[in-house]
Structure formats: C-alpha cells, structure tokens
C-alpha positions in Angstrom: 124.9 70.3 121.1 127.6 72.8 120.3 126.9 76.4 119.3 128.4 78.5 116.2 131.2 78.9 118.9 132.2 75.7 119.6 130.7 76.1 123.4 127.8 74.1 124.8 124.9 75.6 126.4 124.5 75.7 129.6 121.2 73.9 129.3 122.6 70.6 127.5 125.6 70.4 130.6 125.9 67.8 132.9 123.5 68.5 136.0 126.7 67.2 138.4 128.9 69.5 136.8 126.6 72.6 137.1 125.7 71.5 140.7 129.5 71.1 141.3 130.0 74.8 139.9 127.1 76.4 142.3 129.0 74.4 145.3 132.5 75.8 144.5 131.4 79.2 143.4 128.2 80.1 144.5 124.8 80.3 143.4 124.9 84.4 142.3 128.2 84.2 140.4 127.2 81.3 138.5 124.0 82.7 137.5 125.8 85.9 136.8 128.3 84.3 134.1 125.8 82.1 132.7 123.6 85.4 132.4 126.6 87.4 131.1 127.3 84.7 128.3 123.4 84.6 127.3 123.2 88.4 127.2 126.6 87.9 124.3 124.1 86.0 122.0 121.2 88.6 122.1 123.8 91.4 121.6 125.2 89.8 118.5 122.0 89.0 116.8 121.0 93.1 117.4 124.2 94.4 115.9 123.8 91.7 112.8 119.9 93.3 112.5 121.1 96.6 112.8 123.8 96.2 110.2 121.2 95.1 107.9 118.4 97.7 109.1 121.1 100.3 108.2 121.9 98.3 104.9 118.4 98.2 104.1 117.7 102.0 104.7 120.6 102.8 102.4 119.7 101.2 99.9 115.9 102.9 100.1 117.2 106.4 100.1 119.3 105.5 97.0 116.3 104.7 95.4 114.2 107.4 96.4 117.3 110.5 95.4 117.0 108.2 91.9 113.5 108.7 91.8 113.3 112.4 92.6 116.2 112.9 90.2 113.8 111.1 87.6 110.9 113.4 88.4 113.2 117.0 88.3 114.4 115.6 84.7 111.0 114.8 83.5 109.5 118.5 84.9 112.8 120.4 83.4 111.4 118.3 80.0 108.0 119.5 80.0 108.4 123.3 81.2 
C-alpha cells in the first residue's frame, strides 16, 4: 500500500529487505530513520489541526465582535 506520498510504509516492506537494511546499517540507525519518517506524519496532521483550530477561532471571534456590535446598536436605540 502506498501513502499520500507515493512511499510505502515501513510495515507493508519486504521482511528481507528490512533485515538486509538492519545488517548493512545497523539496528539504531534504522530504527532512527524509520522513527524520523513516522514522527513527519504526526507533525503534518498537527499543523493541518492547528490551521483549522486557528480558522475555527477566527471565525468565532468574528461572530462574537458582530454580536456585541448588535447589542451596543440595540442599547444606543433604547436609551
């Protein structure tokens, strides 16, 4: 199975070619890049959350400054 990258994960590899990678460059390093390129996805799908967290947040405190305009109109009518 391919990711949104065009990369396979590391879990759908061949075993030989993973055992083949540990043997030529070591246990830790492997680990480390594999690591490294799992880390990549997590950090991607926070900054797409955060994008729309802030988004979201915007959007709210335009609504609440219409509101409040709203209610200062509607007390400057009545007074």
């Amino acid at each position: 199975m391919l990711t949104r990258t065009g990369r396979k994960e590391i879990s759908e590899l061949d075993i030989e070619y993973v055992l083949k990678l540990i043997a030529n460059n070591g246990f830790p390093l492997v680990l480390s890049v594999y690591l490294v390129w799992k880390l990549e996805f997590f950090i991607t799908e926070i900054v797409k959350n955060q994008k729309e967290f802030s988004h979201n947040v915007t959007a709210e405190i335009k609504e609440i400054k219409q509101t409040i305009n709203e209610l200062r109109v509607d007390i400057a009518k009545n007074q």
